[in-house]
Steps between C-alpha positions, in 0.01 A plus 500: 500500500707549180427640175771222341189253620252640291719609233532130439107442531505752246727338200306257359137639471746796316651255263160359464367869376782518317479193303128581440527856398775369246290211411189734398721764319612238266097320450366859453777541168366170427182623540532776249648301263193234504225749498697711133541121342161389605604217726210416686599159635852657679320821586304280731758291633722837560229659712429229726859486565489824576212494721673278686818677556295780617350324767850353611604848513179625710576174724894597559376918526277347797779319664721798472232753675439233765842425566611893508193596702619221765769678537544735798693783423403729785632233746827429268627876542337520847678169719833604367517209193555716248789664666646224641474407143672739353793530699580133467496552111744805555691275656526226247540786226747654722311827472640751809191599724457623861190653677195316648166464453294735301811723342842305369760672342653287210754771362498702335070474557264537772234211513190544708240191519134645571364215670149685538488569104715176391706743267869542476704797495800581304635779603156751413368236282258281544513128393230232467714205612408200709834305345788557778688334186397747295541843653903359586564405165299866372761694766820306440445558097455905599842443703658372217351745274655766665818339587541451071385919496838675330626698825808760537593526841720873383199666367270441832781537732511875294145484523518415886783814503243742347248379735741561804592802387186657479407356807768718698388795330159418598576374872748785549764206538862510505679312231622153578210503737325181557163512325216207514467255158072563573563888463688497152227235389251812513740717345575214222064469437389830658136447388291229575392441107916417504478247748232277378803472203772499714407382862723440791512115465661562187726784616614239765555232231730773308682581820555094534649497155733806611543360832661153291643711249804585766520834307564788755610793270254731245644605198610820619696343758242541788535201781186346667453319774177318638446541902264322722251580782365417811173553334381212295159700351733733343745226383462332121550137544668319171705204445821490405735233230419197692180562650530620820309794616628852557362832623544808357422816645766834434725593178749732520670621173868725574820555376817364591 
């Protein structure tokens, strides 16, 4: 099963609405005109045609419903088209994506495909898509949204400092001490009503740009370094200039 397949069902009894709708709209002026001059004769003639483009429209509406309501949507999300689907159009779009079946990660979002439900979510979003075309082209135009977003890698890496700082105070750390990039993400949006503006996806999509940046020096002269971890839950995964996928998990911010 693929939606492409009925898309196509679906293009000409569209055009054939279309063409109708567009075909009344300009009888009805017509219309208006004949009945203000009196113009019996082409009053009549207008409204027939009319009638009949109505009835080409109810006859194309029908063929829409039917073909739509032949459609098995629970089944599509449910035998793995859809998905399969979608991840050969990331492909073709050369869209980055990794996970399986029912949560994909297609940086810097989380997609989840509710098979049950036949919704789609974007991160905490729901979407009403059936189009595997669609919901690609929807996330790789939010990727390049925020890839065009003005960015300066010195005021978050100060930002990033502040955060660390804090966090030592907070942790009873030493300085220079290794401290996780998910910890200074709730000192960055300490409240929840901050993170529905500012969630981690996008704090990992800012640490990508910093990451790529090569900068490794604050303003006021502070060095950082990223660390890993054996532990991947507490790593931030991101890819770097060409593509490739990194992980994430310490910062450490000291002076030389």
């Amino acid at each position: 099963m693929n939606y492409e397949d009925l898309y196509q069902t679906l293009q000409p009894h569209e055009k054939s609405v279309k063409d109708c709708i567009s075909s009344l709209q300009r009888l009805f002026k017509a219309v208006l005109r004949e009945t203000e001059s009196g113009d019996v004769k082409s009053l009549v003639r207008d409204l027939n045609a009319m009638e009949e483009a109505a009835a080409v429209i109810t006859s194309s509406l029908k063929d829409l419903a039917g073909a739509v309501d032949d459609f098995d949507a629970k089944t599509y999300f449910e035998n793995g088209d859809f998905a399969e689907q979608m991840l050969a159009v990331c492909e073709e779009k050369g869209v980055d994506v990794r996970g399986e079946f029912p949560v994909y990660e297609m940086f810097p979002y989380r997609v989840k495909l509710d098979a049950e439900n036949q919704d789609v979510y974007l991160d905490r979003k729901k979407l009403q898509c059936m189009r595997p075309q669609s919901l690609v082209d929807t996330i790789q135009s939010s990727q390049e949204k925020l890839n065009k977003a003005s960015f300066n890698e010195l005021t978050f890496a100060n930002e990033l400092s502040d955060a660390y700082d804090l966090a030592l105070l907070k942790q009873k750390r030493q300085p220079g001490t290794d401290i996780y990039l998910t910890s200074l993400y709730k000192f960055l949006a300490p409240m929840s009503r901050f993170r529905k503006d500012y969630s981690q996806k996008s704090f990992a999509f800012d640490l990508a740009r910093l990451y790529i940046s090569g900068i490794d020096e604050t303003k006021a002269g502070k060095k950082f370094q990223f660390g890993p971890t054996r532990d991947q839950n507490k790593s931030i995964r991101i890819l770097d200039r060409n593509g490739n996928e990194q992980f994430l998990a310490t910062i450490r911010f000291y002076e030389e």
